[in-house]
C-alpha angles and dihedrals in degrees: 000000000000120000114211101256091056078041087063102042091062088046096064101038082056102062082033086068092030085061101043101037108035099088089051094043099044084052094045092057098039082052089060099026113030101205109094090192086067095031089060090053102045084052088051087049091050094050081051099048085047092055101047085050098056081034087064085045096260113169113236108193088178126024105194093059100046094049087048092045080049095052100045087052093053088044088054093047089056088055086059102047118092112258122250109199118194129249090236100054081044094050087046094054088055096264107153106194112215107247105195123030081176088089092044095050100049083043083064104041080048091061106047081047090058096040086063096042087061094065081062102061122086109289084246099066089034102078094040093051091046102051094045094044116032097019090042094230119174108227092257084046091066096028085060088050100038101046092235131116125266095250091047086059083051100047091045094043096050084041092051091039082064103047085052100056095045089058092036076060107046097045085052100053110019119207105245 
């Protein structure tokens, strides 16, 4: 246990080296670094770490290389660290953050709904529907694959379209 007057002494020979060390060690580390903000920090935590260590009655010979060995292991540790990166420099870079998944989510609910609701329909809008909706197929596309004519797709698509809402609807909102 310190008493205070062993308290003061490395006290003072900490602001001694605060005052004559700071400058080297804030550019030493925004060499490496090159964000004053954290450099600032890291040379705080470095003052700090020095401290708890006299503090435990650990011996320092030479003060400028320890504060610098301190530093660097505190920079390293920084490397390692995951990177935040702040909303506004992703903002700035064009990021858009999406800011409600709520109208994805019942899109897609929506979708799987419909998806079952189409095995429902009349097997002669179902593989229509299915091909032009599910597979992604242009009009010609099916026609090609169905044998039909590319009005009748269309016919049969914008027909089939309409049975599907009507029992989309009717599943949603059920007469009492």
């Amino acid at each position: 246990m310190l008493t205070e007057e062993e308290k003061k002494q490395l006290q003072q020979v900490l602001v001694d080296a605060h005052n004559d060390f700071e400058q080297g060690l804030l550019r030493h580390a925004n060499f490496r670094l090159n964000d004053s903000g954290r450099c600032d920090d890291l040379v705080q935590d470095t003052f700090l770490k020095t401290w708890v260590y006299l503090v435990k009655a650990g011996k320092i010979t030479s003060m400028k290389p320890f504060l610098y060995h301190v530093l660097n292991c505190l920079i390293i540790d920084e490397y390692r660290r995951k990177k935040s990166v702040s909303l506004d420099v992703l903002l700035e870079s064009g990021f858009e953050p999406d800011s409600d998944d709520y109208d994805r989510i019942i899109n897609m609910i929506d979708g799987q709904a419909a998806a079952s609701l189409l095995m429902t329909l009349p097997i002669a809008y179902q593989k229509i529907m299915s091909l032009r909706y599910i597979d992604d197929l242009s009009l010609s596309e099916i026609a090609h694959e169905t044998g039909l004519t590319n009005n009748l797709v269309a016919v049969k698509t914008h027909r089939g379209m309409e049975k599907l809402r009507l029992l989309y609807e009717q599943q949603q909102f059920p007469k009492k």
